[in-house]
N, C-alpha and C positions, 0 to 999 in steps of 0.2 A: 718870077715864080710860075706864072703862067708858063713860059717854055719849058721850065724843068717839066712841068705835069704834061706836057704835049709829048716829053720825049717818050713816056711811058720806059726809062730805064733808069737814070737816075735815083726815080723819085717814085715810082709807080709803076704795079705790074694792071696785068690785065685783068685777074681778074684773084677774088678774096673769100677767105669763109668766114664769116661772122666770126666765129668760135676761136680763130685763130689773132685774130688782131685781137679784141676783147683782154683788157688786162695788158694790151703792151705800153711801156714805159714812155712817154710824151716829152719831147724838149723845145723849150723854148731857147735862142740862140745860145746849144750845149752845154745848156743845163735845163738839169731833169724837173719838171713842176708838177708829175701827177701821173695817172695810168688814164687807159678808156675806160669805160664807164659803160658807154650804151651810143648810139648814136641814132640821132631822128632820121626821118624822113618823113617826107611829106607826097602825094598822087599827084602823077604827073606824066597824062595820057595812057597807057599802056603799062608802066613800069615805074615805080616809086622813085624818087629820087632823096640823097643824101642831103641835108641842109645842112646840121650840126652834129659835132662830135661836143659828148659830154666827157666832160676831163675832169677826174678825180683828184682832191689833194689831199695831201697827208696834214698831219696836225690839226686839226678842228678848222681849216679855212673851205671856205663856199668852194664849192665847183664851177667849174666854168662851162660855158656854154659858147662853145667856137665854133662859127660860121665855117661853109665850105673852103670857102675859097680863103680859107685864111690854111687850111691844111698843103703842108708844103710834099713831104715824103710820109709813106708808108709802107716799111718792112719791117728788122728787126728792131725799131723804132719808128714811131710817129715825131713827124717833126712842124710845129707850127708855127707864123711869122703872125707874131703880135706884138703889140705896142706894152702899153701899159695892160701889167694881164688883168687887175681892177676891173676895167672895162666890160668883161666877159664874163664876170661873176653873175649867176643868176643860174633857175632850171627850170626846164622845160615847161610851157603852157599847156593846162591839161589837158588840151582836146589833140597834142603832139602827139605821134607814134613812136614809139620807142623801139628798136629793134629786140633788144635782149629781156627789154621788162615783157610786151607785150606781142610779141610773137614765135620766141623760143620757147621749146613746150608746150605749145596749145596743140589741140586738134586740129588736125585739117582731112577736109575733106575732097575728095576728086569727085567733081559733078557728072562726070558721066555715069563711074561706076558706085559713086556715095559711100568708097573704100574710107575708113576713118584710118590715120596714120597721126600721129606723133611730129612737129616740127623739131629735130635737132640740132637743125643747123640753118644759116642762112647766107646766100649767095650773093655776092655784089661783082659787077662790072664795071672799071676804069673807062671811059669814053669820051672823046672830045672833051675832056677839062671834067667830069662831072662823073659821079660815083653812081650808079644806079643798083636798086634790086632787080635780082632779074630771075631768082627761082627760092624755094622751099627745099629743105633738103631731109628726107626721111628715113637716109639709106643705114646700114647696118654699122658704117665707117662714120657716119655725124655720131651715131649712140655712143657709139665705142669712148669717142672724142669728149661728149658728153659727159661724161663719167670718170672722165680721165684717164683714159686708158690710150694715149695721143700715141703715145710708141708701138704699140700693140697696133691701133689703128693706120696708123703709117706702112710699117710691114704689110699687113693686111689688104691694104690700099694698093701697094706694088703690085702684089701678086693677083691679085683681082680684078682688075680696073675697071670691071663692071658693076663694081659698086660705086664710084664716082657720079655712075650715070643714075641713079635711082632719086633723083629730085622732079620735082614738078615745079613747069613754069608760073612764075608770078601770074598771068597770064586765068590763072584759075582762085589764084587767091582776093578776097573782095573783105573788105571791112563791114562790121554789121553795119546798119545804117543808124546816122545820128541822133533821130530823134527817139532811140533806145537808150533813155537819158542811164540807165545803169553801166551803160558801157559803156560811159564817156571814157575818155583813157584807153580803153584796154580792146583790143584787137583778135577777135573769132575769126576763123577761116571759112569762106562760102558758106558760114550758119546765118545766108539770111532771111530778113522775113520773109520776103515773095517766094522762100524753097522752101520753108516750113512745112504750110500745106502740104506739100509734095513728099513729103519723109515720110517713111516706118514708122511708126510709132517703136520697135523694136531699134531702128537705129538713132532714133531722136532721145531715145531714154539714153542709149548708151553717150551721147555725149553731153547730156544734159549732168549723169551721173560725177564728169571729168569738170564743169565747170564751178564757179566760186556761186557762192549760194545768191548773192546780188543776180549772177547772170544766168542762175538756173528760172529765178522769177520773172528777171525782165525777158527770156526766148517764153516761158508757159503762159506769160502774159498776152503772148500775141496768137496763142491756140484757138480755134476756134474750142467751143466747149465739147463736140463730141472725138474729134483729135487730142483734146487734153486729155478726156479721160480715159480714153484707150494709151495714153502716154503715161497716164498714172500707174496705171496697171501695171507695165512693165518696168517701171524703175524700182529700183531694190528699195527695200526697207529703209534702211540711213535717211535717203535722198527724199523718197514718200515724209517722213515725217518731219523733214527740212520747211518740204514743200506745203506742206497739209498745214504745219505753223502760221509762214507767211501766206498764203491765200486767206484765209479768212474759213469760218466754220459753213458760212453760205455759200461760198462757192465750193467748196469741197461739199458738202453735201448737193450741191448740184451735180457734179461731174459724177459723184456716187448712181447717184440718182438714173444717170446713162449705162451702168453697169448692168452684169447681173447679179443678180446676190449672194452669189460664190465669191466673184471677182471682189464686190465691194467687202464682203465679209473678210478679204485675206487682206487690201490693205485696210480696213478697221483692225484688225490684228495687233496691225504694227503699232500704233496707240497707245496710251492707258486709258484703261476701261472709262474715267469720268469725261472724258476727253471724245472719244465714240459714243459716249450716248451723249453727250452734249449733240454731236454733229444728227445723230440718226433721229432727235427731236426736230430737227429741220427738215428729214427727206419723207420721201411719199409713205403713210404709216403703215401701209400695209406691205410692202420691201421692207420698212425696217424692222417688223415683228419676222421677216424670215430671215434677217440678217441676224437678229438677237438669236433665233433657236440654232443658228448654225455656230455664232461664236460661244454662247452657252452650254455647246457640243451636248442640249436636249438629247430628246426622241426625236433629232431631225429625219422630215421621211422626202420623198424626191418634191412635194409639192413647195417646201421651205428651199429648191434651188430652183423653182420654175420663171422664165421669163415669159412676162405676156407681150414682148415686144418682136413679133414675131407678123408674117402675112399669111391671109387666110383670104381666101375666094370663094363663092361657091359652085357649084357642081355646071352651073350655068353659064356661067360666065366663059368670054370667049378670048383666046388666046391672043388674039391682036390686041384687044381691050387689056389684059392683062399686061401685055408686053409693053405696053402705050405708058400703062400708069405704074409701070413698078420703079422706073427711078426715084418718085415720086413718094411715093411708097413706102420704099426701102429705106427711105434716110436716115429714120431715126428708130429702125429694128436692131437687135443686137444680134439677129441671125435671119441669115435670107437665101441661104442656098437653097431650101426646100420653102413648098409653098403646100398649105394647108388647104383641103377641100372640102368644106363641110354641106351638107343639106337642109331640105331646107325647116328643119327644126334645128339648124345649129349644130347635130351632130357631125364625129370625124369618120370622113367616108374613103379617103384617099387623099395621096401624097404626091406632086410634080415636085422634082428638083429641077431646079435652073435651064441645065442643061437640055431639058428634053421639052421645057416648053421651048426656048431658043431654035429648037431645032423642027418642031410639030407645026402644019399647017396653020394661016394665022384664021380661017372659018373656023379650026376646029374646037368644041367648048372642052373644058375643063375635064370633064365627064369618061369624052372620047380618052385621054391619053394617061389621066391618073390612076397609078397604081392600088389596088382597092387593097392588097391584101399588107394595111398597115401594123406597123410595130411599133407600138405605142406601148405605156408606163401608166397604174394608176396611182392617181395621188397619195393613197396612204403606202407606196412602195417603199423598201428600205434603198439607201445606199450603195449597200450588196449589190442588192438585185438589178438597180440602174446599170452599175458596172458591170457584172455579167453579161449583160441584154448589147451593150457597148460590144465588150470581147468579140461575143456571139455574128454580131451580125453585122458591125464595122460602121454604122452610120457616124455621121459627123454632127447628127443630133436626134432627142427624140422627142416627141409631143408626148404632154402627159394628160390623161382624160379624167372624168370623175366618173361614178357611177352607174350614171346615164349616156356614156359615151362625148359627155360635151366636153373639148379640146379647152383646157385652162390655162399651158403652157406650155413651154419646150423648155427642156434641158438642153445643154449645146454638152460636145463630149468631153471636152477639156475641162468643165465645172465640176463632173466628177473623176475623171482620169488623174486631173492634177490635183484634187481636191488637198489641201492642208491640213481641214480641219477631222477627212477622214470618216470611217464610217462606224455606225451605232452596232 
């Protein structure tokens, strides 16, 4: 047996697609007992390797679960040397990798460029006696194959043959890690924890969006909480009140809580009303009386979308000092490209954006390099008028004041540019 599999011609080529063997007809000495099924593997340095093929049988009998080296040939039949087939009956241990259950179809991601792709297929290598994975296949000829369209795919294939090459090596593919008991079984591509941190919130919705709802809570479970809720924000409605379900009414009125009350008003949206004010009796009450006038679609005026999570310095203060402490700072602002000047009764006297303290001598105070002639919003302003002032003058946010000139909040532009709920 072993030499038929060395000759790699008899019995074995070089190399396989998942998609293509799957479904072929299995014999035991020239008679037929079954099709493939799926076949395991298991990590094994660099590149997975084949253990078992699971072998399907007709009529209401168990499956079997056939060791490698018990498979003899692999073409237009699978051919395997066993004994009694009894012996092999059984399926897979759930911590097993499946090739076809758990990583045909998933997402996979390229770690350099965090390109999200589709697995449609999947690549094995004949070698020294031993079947190995050796790539992911994404290309437009796996889809094709996918869907059934193998003839079509085929011709395709000839004439192209630069589609063959559109797979990524296993090499970039990594199993979530185990102690993410929801995944047991089931097989994500480079979504793991230690890269979490590191994602978009725009690209981590999006794949969060594609997974089964077990595994959208066990990856939001490992978010830190201001990463969550900037992840919240951008996942669609469906997936938001999948999520907002199982977390729990305290932690979702936390992550709210990191918002602005634009943001948190458009997913309370998604809700039923008793369900949002359930949650907004848990968050800070003075956010959730401007969350209410905003989904109540009131007399909201700009002061009902203000955040006070915002930095402010004053007129004294000295540019190294600032630069010193803004990481610091920063962490738990919902906007920080601009930094607020006030004096020293607390009024708003000028404006540094990022940029130009970055760049200003670090002796120089606040004073020397802020812009004094601000554009600011007062709190009893419409909607309207924030949007206009937006058009007009292009900020990416504005401070809104009260009366007296004292700075009570910023509006960011996308709270009202994107607004849902629209203006009075």
């Amino acid at each position: 047996m072993d030499t038929l599999k060395a000759t790699q011609g008899n019995g074995m080529k070089a190399v396989y697609f998942l998609s293509d063997i799957i479904g072929t007809k299995v014999y035991v000495r020239g008679k037929k007992i079954g099709k493939l099924n799926d076949i395991v593997i298991r990590e094994h340095d660099k590149l997975p390797e084949v253990t078992h093929f699971i072998i399907g049988r007709p009529f209401g009998h168990k499956s079997l679960l056939v060791p490698w080296d018990k498979v003899v040939e692999i073409d237009r039949r699978i051919i395997i040397d066993i004994d009694a087939i009894e012996k092999y009956e059984g399926e897979p241990a759930e911590v097993q990798v499946l090739l076809k259950d758990h990583i045909l179809d998933k997402k996979v991601i390229d770690l350099e460029g965090q390109d999200i792709d589709v697995v449609y297929d999947v690549k094995l290598m004949f070698y020294n006696n031993r079947l190995y994975v050796t790539d992911v296949d994404f290309s437009k000829y796996g889809l094709l194959k996918r869907i059934g369209l193998k003839p079509i795919a085929n011709f395709i294939y000839h004439l192209a043959d630069v589609l063959k090459k559109e797979t990524l090596s296993w090499a970039y593919v990594q199993p979530l890690p185990e102690h993410l008991g929801s995944f047991r079984g089931n097989v994500k591509l480079n979504v793991l924890k230690e890269k979490l941190p590191e994602m978009h919130p725009v690209d981590l919705a999006d794949i969060l969006e594609e997974l089964s709802e077990e595994q959208q809570l066990a990856i939001f479970n490992e978010l830190e909480t201001e990463h969550a809720s900037d992840t919240l924000e951008e996942i669609e409605p469906r997936v938001q009140r999948t999520l907002i379900s199982a977390l729990g009414k305290e932690r979702v009125a936390e992550l709210l809580n990191e918002m602005t009350p634009a943001q948190a008003a458009d997913v309370l949206a998604v809700l039923p009303t008793a369900e949002a004010d359930e949650i907004m009796q848990l968050m800070d009450r003075a956010e959730a009386q401007k969350i209410e006038g905003i989904l109540d679609k009131q007399d909201t005026t700009i002061a009902d979308l203000t955040t006070t999570h915002f930095i402010k310095f004053s007129t004294d203060s000295i540019v190294r000092d600032v630069v010193e402490k803004f990481p610091q700072i920063a962490v738990d602002k919902d906007f920080v490209t601009y930094i607020y000047v006030t004096d020293s009764e607390d009024k708003l006297v000028g404006v540094v954006n990022l940029q130009e303290l970055l760049q200003a001598s670090s002796s120089d105070k606040l004073r020397d390099i802020m812009a004094t002639q601000v554009i600011s919003l007062n709190q009893d302003d419409s909607l309207n008028k924030a949007a206009e002032a937006f058009v007009r003058y292009g900020f990416r946010a504005l401070p809104v004041t009260d009366e007296e000139d004292m700075i009570i909040g910023v509006v960011p532009y996308r709270d009202i540019m994107n607004l849902e709920h629209k203006f009075v």
